[in-house]
C-alpha positions in Angstrom: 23.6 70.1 -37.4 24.3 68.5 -34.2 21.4 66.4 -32.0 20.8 66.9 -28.8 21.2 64.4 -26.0 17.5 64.3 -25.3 17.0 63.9 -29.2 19.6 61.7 -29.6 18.2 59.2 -26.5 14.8 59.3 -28.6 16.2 58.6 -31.9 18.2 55.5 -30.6 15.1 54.4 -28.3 13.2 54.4 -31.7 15.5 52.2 -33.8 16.1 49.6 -30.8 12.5 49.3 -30.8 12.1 48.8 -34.3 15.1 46.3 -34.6 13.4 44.0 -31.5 10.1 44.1 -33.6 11.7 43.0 -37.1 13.4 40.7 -34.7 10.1 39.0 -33.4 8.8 39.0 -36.6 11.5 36.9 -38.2 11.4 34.6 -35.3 7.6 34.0 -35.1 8.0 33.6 -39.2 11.1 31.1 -38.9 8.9 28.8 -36.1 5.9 28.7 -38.5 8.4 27.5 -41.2 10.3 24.7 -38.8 8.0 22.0 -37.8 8.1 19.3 -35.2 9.8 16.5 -36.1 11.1 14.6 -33.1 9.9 14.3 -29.8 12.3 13.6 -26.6 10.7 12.4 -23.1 12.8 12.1 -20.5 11.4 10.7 -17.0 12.8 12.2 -13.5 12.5 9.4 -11.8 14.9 10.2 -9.0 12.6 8.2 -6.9 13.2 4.8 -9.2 9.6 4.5 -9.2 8.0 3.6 -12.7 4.8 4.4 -12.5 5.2 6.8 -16.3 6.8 5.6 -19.3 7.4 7.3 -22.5 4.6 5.5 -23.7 2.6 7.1 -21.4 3.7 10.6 -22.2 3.2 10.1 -26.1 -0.3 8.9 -25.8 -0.7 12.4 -23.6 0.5 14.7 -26.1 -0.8 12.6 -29.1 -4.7 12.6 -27.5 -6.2 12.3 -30.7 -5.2 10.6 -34.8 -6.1 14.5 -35.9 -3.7 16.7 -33.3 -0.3 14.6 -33.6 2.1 17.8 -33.3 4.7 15.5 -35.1 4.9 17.9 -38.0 2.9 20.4 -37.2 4.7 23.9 -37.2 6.2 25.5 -34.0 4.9 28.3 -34.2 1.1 26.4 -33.9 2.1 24.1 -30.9 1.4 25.5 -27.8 3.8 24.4 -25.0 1.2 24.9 -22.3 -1.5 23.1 -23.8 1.3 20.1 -23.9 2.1 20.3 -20.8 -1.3 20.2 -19.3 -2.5 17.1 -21.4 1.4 15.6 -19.6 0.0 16.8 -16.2 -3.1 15.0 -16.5 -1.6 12.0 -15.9 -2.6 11.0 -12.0 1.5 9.9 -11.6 2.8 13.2 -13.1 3.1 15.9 -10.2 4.8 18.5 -13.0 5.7 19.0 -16.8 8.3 21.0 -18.4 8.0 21.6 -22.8 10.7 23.6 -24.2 12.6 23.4 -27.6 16.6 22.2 -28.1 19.3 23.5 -29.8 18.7 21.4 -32.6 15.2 22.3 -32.9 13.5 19.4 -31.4 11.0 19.3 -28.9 11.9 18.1 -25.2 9.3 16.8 -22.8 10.2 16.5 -19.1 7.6 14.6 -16.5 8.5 14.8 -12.8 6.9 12.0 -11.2 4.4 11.7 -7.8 6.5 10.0 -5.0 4.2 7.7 -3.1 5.1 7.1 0.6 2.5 5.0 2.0 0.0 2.5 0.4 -4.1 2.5 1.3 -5.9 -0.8 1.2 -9.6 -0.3 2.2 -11.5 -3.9 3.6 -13.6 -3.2 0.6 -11.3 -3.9 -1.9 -10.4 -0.4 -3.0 -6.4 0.3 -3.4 -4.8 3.3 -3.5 -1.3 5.4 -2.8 -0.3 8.6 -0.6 2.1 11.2 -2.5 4.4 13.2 -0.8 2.4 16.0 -1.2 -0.4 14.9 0.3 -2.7 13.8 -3.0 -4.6 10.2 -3.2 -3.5 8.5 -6.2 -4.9 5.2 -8.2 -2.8 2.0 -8.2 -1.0 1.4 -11.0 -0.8 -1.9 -13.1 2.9 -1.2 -14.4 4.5 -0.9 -11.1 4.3 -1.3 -7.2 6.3 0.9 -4.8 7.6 -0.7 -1.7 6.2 1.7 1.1 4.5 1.3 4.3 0.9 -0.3 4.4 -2.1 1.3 5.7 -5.0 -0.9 6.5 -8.4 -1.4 8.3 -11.7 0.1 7.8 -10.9 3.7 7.8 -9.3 3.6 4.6 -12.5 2.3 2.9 -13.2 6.4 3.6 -9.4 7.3 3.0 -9.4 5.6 -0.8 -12.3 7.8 -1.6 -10.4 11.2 -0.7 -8.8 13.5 -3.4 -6.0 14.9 -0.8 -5.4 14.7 3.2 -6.9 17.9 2.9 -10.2 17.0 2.6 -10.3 15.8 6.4 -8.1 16.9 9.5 -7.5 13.1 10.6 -5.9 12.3 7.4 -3.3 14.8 7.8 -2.7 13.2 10.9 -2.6 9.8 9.6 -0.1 11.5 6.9 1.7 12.6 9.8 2.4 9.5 11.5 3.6 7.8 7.7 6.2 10.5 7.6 7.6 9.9 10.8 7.9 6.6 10.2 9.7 7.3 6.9 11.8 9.7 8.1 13.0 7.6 11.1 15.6 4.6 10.0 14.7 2.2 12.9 10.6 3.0 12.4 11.4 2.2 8.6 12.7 -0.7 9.0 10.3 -2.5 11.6 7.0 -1.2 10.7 5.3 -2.9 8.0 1.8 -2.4 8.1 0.0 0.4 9.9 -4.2 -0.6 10.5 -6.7 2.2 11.5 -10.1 0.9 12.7 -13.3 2.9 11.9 -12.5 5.3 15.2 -9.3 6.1 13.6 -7.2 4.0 16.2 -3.7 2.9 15.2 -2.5 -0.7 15.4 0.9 -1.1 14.0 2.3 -5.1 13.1 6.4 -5.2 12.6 8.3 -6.2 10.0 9.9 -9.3 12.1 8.4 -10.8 15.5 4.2 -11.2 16.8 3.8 -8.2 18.5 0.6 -6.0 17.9 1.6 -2.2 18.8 -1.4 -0.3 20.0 -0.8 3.2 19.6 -4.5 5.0 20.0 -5.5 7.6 17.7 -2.5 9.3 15.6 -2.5 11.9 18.2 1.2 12.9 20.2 3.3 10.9 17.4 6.8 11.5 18.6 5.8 11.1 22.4 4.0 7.4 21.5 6.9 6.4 19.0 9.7 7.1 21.9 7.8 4.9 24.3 7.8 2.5 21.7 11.5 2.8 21.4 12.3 1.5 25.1 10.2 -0.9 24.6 12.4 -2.7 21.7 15.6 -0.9 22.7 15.7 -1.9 26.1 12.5 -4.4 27.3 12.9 -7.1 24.1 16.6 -7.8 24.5 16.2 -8.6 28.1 12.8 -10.3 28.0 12.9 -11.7 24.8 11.7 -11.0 20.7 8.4 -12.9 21.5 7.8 -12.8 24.8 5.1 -10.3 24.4 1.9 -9.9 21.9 0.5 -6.7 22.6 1.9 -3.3 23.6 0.2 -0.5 24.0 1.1 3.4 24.4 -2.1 4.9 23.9 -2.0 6.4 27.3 0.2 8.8 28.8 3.2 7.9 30.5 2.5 4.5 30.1 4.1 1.3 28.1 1.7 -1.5 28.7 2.7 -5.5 27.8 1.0 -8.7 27.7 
């Protein structure tokens, strides 16, 4: 007796389905046998910033003597929940937990980038990530990134993101155009905001205080700036002025 084609599609729909479930089962029945018995970390640290070690991320995912996962079976380890304890960590922007060929368990941690240090007059410290988040100081390592200073970060330090106020994003603002400029990079060293949120920038090399106002029209301000050193310092000489201010319109002003 021959099948149909429609009986023939259900009959074949059946036995892939049961084939995928004995499947599962033997998988989920082979992971409770194996059990965890090494544990890789590997840091990204394509920023060379060593703010996480893998001492760091064992502590993480051993959080207590009772809940090791050295040993405990795969099928009882929950990926997720390892990854959140590695996420925790204030330097650790992302986690990835997956299992090797060999059967071993592999722990990824992307690190936080910081691009611009806060140091508040009273004594707080703190960094700027690149995505915008306020993160602690760290004892094991210090990033070389611009300085900002003066009584507005004593509010600054205290913030979870830039987020929290719309000045901050514009203070953020005015780091990343520094950072993403070559020349700025290399002559700015240490940005101050006052408790009005007024910008006074100090150079890397020479006396000069740069008055910029608030962090308002960044690229306008920063290209006055640029004649200024491009053009008036090589004709007038490095220290032949202390102040220069562009916090007004159309103007460049030098004493």
């Amino acid at each position: 007796m021959k099948l149909s084609k429609r009986t023939y599609s259900v009959v074949l729909s059946v036995l892939v389905i049961a084939v995928l479930f004995i499947t599962i089962g033997f998988v989920e029945k082979r992971e409770i046998g194996y059990r965890v018995d090494d544990i890789s970390v590997k840091i990204e640290n394509r920023f060379e910033n060593f703010f996480v070690d893998e001492e760091d991320v064992m502590a993480l995912i051993m959080e207590s003597e009772g809940d090791s996962i050295l040993g405990d079976a795969y099928g009882r380890v929950s990926l997720k929940e390892v990854e959140r304890r590695i996420e925790s960590h204030s330097f650790v922007k992302d986690a990835e937990v997956y299992r090797d060929l060999k059967g071993h368990l592999v722990v990824k941690a992307y690190q936080s980038k910081p691009v611009a240090r806060l140091v508040a007059n009273n004594g707080r410290h703190a960094y700027i990530s690149e995505e915008g988040t306020v993160l602690p100081v760290s004892s094991k390592y210090t990033a070389r990134v611009v300085v900002l200073s003066g009584p507005y970060m004593n509010e600054m330090t205290r913030a979870e993101s830039i987020h929290d106020e719309e000045y901050y994003q514009n203070i953020y603002d005015l780091v990343e155009f520094i950072n993403h400029d070559r020349f700025w990079k290399m002559q700015i060293g240490e940005v101050n905001v006052d408790r009005k949120g007024k910008v006074t920038m100090y150079p890397q090399v020479g006396r000069q205080k740069l008055e910029f106002g608030r962090a308002e029209n960044i690229q306008d301000k920063f290209k006055r700036l640029k004649i200024f050193f491009k053009e008036i310092m090589p004709t007038k000489g490095w220290n032949a002025y202390s102040r220069v201010n562009v916090e007004f319109k159309d103007q460049i002003i030098c004493e």
